[in-house]
FIKOLZA-1660 file (N, C-alpha, C; in steps of 0.1 Angstrom, whole numbers, plus 5000, padded with zeros to 4 digits):
% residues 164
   i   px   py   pz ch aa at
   1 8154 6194 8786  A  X  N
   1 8144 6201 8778  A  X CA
   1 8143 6216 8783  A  X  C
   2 8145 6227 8771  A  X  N
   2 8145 6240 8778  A  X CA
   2 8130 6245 8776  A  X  C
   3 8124 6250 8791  A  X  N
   3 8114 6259 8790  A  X CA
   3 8115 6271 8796  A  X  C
   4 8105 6280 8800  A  X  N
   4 8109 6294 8803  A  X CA
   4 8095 6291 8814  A  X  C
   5 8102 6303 8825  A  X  N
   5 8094 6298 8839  A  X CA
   5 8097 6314 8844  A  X  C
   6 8087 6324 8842  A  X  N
   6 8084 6338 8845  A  X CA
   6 8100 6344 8840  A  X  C
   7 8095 6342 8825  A  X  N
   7 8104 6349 8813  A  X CA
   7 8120 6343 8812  A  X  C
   8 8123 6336 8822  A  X  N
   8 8137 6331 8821  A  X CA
   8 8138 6314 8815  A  X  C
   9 8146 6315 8807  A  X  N
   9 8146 6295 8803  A  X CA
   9 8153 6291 8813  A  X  C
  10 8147 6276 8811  A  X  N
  10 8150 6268 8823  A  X CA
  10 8154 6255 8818  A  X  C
  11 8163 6245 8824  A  X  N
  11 8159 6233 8816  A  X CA
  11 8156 6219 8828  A  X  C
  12 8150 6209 8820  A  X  N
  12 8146 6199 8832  A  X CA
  12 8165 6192 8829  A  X  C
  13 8163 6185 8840  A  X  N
  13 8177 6174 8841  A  X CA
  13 8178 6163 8827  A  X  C
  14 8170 6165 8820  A  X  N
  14 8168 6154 8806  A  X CA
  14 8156 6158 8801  A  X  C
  15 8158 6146 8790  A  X  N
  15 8144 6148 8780  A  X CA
  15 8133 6141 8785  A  X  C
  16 8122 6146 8785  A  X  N
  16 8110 6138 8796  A  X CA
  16 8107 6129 8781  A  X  C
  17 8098 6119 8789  A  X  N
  17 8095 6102 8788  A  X CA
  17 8084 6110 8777  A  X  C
  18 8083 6104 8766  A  X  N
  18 8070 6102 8757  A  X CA
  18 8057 6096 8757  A  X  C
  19 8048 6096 8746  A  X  N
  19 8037 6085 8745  A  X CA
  19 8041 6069 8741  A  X  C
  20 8040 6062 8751  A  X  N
  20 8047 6047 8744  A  X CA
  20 8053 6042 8753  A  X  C
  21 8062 6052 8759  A  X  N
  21 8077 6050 8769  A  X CA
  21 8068 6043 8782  A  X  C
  22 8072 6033 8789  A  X  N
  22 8071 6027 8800  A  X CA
  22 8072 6040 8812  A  X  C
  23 8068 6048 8822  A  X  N
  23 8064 6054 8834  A  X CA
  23 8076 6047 8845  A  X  C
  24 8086 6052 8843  A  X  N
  24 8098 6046 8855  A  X CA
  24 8093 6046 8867  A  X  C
  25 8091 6034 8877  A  X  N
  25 8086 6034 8889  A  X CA
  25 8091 6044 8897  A  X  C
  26 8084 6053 8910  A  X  N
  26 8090 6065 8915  A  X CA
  26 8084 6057 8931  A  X  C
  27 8094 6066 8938  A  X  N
  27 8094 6067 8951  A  X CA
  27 8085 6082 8961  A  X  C
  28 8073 6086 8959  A  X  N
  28 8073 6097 8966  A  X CA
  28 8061 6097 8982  A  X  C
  29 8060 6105 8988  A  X  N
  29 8050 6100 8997  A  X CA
  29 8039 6110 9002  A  X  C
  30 8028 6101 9009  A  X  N
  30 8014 6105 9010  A  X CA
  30 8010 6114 9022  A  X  C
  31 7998 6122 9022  A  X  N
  31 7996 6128 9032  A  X CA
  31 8002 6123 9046  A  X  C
  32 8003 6114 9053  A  X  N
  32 8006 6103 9060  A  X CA
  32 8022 6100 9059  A  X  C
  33 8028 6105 9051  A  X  N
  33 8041 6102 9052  A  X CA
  33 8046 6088 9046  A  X  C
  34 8036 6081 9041  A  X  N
  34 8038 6068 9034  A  X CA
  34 8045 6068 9023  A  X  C
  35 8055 6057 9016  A  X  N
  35 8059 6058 9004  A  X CA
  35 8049 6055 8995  A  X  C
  36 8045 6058 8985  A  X  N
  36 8039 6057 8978  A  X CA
  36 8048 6052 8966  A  X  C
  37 8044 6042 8956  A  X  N
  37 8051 6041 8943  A  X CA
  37 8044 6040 8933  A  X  C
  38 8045 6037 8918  A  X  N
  38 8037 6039 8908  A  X CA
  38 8030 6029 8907  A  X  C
  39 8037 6019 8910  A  X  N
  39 8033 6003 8909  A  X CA
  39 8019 6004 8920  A  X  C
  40 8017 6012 8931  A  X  N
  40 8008 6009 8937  A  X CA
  40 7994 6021 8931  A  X  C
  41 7998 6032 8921  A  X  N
  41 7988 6039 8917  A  X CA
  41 7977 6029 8901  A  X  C
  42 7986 6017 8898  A  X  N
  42 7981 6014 8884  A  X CA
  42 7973 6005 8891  A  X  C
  43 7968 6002 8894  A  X  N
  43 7953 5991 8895  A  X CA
  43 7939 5995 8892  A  X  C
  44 7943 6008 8880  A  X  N
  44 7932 6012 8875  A  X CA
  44 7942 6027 8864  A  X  C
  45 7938 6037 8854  A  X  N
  45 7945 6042 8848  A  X CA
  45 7947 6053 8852  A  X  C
  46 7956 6061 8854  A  X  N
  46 7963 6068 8860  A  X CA
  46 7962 6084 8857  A  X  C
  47 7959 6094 8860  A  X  N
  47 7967 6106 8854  A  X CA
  47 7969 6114 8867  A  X  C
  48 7985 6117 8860  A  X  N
  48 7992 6121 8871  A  X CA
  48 7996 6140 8866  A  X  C
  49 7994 6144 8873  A  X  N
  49 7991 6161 8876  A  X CA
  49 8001 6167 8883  A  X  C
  50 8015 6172 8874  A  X  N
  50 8024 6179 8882  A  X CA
  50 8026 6197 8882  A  X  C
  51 8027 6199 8893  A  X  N
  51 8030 6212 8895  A  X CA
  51 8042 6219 8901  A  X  C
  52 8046 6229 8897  A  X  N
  52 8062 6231 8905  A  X CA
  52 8062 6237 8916  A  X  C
  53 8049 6241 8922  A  X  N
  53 8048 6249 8939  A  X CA
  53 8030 6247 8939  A  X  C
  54 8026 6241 8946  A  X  N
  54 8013 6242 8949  A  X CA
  54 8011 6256 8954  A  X  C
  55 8019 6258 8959  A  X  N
  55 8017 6272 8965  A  X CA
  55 8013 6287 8960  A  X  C
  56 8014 6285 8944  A  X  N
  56 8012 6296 8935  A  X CA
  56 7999 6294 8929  A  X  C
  57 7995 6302 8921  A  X  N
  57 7981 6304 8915  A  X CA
  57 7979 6296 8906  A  X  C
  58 7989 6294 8897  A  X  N
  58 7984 6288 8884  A  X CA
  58 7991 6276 8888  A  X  C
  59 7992 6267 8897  A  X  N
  59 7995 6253 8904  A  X CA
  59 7984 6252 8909  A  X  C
  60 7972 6263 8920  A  X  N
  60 7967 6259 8928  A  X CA
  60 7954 6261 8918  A  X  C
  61 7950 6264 8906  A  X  N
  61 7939 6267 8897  A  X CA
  61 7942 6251 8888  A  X  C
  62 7955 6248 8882  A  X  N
  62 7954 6237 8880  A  X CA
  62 7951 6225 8886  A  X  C
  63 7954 6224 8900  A  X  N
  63 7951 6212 8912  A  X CA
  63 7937 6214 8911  A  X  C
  64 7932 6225 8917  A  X  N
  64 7916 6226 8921  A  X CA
  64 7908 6221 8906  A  X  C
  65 7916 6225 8893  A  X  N
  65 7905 6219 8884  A  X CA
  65 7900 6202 8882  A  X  C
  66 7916 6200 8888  A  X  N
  66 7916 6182 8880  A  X CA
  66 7907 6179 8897  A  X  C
  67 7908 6183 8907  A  X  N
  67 7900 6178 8919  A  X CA
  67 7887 6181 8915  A  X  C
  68 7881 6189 8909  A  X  N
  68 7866 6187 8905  A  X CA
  68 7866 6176 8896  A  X  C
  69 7874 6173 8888  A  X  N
  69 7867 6164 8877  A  X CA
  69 7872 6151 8884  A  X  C
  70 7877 6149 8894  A  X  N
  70 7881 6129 8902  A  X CA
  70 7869 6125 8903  A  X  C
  71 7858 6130 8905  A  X  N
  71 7844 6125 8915  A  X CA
  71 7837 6123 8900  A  X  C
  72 7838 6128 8888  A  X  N
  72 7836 6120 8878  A  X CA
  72 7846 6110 8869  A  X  C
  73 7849 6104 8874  A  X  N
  73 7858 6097 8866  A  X CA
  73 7866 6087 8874  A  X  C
  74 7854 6081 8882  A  X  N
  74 7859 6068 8892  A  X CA
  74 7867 6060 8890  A  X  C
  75 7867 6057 8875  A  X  N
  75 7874 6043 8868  A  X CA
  75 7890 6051 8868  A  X  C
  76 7898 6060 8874  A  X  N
  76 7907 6069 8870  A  X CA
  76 7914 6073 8881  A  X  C
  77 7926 6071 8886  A  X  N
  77 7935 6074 8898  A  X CA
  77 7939 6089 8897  A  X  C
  78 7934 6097 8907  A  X  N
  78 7940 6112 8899  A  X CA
  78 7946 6115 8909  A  X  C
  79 7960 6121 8907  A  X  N
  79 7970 6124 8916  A  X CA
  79 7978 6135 8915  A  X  C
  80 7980 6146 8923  A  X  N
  80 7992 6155 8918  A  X CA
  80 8003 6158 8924  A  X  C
  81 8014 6158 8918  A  X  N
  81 8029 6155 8924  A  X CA
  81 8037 6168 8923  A  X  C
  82 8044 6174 8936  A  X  N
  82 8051 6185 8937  A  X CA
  82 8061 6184 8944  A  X  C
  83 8073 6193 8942  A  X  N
  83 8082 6188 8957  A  X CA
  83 8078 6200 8967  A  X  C
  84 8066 6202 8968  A  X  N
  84 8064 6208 8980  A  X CA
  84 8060 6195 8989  A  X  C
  85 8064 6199 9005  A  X  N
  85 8066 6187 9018  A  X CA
  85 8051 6184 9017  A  X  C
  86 8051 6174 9024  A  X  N
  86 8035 6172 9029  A  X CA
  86 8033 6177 9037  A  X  C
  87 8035 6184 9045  A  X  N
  87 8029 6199 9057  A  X CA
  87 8022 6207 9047  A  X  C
  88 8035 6216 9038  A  X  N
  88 8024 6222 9026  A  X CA
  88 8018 6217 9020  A  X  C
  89 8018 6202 9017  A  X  N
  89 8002 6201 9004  A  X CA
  89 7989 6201 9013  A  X  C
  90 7993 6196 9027  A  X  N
  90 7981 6191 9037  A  X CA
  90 7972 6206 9043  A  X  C
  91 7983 6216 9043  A  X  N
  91 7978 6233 9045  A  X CA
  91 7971 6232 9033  A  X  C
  92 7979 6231 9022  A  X  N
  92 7970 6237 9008  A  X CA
  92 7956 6234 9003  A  X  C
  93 7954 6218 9010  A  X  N
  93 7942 6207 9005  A  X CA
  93 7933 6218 9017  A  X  C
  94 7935 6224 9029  A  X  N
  94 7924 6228 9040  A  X CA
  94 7923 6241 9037  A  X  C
  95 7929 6243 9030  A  X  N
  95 7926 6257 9028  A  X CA
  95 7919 6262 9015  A  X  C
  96 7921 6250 9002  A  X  N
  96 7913 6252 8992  A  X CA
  96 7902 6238 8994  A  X  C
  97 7900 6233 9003  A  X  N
  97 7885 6224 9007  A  X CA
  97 7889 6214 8997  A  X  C
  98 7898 6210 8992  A  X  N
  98 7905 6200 8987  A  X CA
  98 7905 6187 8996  A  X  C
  99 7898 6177 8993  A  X  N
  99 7897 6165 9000  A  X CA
  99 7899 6153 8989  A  X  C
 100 7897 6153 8976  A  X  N
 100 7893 6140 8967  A  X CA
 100 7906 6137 8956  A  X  C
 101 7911 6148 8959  A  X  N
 101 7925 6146 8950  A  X CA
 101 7939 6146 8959  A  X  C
 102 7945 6130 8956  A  X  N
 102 7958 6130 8963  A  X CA
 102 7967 6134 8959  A  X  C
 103 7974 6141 8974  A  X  N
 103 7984 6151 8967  A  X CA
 103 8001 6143 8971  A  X  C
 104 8008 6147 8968  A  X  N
 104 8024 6130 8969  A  X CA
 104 8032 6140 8965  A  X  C
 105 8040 6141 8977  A  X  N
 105 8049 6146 8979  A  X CA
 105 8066 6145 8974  A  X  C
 106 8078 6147 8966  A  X  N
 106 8085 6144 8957  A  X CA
 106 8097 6151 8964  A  X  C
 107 8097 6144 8981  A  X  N
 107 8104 6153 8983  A  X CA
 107 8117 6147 8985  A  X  C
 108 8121 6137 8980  A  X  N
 108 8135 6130 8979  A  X CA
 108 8141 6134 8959  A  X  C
 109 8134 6140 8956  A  X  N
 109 8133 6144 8940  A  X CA
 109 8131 6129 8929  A  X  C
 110 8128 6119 8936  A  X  N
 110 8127 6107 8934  A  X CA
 110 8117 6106 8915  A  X  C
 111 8107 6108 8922  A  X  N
 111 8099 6109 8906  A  X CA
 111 8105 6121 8896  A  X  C
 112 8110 6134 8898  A  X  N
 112 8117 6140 8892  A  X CA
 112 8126 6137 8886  A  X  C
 113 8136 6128 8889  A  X  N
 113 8148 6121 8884  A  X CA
 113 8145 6117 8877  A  X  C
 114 8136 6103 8879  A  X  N
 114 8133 6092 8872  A  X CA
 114 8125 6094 8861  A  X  C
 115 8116 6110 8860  A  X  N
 115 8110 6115 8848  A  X CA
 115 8115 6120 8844  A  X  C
 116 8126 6128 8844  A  X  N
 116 8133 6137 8836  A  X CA
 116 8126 6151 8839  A  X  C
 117 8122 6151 8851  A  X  N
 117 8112 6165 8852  A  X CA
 117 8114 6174 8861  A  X  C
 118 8127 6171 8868  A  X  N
 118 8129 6176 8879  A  X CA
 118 8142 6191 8871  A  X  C
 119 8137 6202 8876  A  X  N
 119 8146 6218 8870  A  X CA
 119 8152 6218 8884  A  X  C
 120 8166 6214 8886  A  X  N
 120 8173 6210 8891  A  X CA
 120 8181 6225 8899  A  X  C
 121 8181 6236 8891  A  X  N
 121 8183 6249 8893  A  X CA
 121 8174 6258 8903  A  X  C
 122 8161 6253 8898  A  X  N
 122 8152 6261 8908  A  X CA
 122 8142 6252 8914  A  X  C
 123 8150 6238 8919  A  X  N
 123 8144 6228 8925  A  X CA
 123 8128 6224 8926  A  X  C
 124 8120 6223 8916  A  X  N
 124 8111 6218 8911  A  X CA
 124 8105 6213 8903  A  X  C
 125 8097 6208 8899  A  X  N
 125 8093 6195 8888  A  X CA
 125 8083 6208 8871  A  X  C
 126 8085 6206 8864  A  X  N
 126 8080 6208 8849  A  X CA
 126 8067 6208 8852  A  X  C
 127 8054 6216 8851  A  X  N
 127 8042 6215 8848  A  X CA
 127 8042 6210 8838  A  X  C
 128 8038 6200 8841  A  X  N
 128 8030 6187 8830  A  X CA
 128 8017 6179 8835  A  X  C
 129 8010 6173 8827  A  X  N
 129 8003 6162 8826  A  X CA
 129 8004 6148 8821  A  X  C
 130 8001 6137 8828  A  X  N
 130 8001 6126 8821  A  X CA
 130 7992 6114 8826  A  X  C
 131 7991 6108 8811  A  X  N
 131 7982 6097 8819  A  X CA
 131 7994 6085 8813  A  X  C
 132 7988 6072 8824  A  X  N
 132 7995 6060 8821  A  X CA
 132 7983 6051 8823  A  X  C
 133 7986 6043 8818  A  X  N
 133 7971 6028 8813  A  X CA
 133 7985 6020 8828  A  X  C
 134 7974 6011 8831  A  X  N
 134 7976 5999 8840  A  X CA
 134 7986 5990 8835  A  X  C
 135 7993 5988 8827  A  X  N
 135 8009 5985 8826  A  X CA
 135 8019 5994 8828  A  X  C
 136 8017 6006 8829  A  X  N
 136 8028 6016 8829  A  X CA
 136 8030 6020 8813  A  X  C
 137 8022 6020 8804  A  X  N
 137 8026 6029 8796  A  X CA
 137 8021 6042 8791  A  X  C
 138 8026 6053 8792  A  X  N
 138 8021 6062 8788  A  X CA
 138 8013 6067 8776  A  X  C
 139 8002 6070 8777  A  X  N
 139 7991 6073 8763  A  X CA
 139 7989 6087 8761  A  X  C
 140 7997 6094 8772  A  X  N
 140 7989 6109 8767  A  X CA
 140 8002 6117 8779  A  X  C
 141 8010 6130 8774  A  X  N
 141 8020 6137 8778  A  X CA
 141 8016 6151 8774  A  X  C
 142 8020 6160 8779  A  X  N
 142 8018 6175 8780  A  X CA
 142 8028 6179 8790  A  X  C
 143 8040 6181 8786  A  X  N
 143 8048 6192 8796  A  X CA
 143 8050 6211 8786  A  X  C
 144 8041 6214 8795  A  X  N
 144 8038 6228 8792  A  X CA
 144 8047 6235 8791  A  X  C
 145 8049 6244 8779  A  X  N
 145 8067 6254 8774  A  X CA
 145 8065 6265 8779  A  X  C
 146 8055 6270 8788  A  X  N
 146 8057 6282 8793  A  X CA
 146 8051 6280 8812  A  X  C
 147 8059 6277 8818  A  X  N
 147 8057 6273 8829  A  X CA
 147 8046 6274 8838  A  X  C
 148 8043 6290 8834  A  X  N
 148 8032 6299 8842  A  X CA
 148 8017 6298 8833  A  X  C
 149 8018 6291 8822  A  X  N
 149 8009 6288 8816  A  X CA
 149 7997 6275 8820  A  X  C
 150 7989 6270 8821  A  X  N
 150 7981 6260 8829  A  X CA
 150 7980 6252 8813  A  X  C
 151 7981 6239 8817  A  X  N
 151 7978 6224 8809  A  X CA
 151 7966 6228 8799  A  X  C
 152 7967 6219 8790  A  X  N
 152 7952 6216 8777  A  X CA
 152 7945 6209 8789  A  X  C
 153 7933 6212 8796  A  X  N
 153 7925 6200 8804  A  X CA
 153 7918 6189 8796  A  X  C
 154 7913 6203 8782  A  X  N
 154 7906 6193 8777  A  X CA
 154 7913 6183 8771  A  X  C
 155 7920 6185 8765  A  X  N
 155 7927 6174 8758  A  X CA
 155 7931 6158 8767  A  X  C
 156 7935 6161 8780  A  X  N
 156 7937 6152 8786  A  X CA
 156 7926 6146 8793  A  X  C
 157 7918 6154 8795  A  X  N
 157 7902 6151 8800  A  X CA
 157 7894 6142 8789  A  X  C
 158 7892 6143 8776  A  X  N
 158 7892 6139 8767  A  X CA
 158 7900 6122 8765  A  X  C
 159 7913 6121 8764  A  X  N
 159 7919 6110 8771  A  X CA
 159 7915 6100 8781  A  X  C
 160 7909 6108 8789  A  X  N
 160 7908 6097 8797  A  X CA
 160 7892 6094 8798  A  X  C
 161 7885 6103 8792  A  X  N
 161 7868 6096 8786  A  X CA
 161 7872 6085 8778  A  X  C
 162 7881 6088 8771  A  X  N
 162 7879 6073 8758  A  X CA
 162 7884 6062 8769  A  X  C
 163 7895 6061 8782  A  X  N
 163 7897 6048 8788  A  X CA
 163 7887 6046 8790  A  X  C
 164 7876 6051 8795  A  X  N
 164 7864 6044 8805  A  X CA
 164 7860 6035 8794  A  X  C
% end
């Protein structure tokens, strides 16, 4: 899929997964260094929050928004996935007072592959959004066409009011 990422197109390794499509189980890991997999985020409904560098502004404005809204919306796993290491996301969480939103680290490109989200050129994952229901299927996708651009919140926010 070609998007454009500070005026230049880019493309992910494939066509990312739809509304409907099953959520391919991923391998990535936790503050802690633990593997984390998908199968262990669904015991409740999911939305998962990718950014291509925590490190930048419109990564670190979209993380800090969906970490305000976790503490309403208990019934809801919120998580955001980058291939920045876990040294950087664990800097990024103390430095923006970030504590309620887990951050999972993609640093084997593991969930990238397996979503089709990984820009293989300038080694990082497609700003997108998604939620998945507790079977693994996806109900709601937004991979954003202008990289530098930040997600519909509402729309996905919205989404996940109706699971509750």
């Amino acid at each position: 899929m070609n998007l454009e990422f500070k005026g230049q197109t880019v493309a992910t390794i494939g066509q990312p997964l739809s509304v409907g499509d099953k959520f391919p189980d991923f391998t990535v890991l936790n503050k802690n260094n633990q593997e984390i997999k998908l199968s262990d985020l669904l015991n409740k409904p999911l939305l998962i929050s990718v950014v291509p560098n925590i490190n930048t502004s419109v990564c670190s404005i979209q993380t800090k928004h969906f970490n305000e809204e976790v503490d309403g919306h208990s019934a809801i796993n919120f998580v955001t996935i980058s291939t920045n290491t876990v040294e950087e996301q664990t800097h990024w969480c103390a430095a923006e007072n970030v504590k309620n939103m887990q951050m999972l680290a993609d640093v084997n490109r593991d969930f990238g592959k397996k979503s089709n989200l990984w820009i293989k050129d300038l080694d990082i994952l497609a700003r997108s959004v998604w939620v998945v229901d507790p079977n693994g299927e996806i109900t709601y996708s937004e991979v954003v066409p202008v990289q530098t651009d930040e997600p519909s919140y509402d729309k996905v926010l919205d989404q996940i009011d109706q699971m509750n």
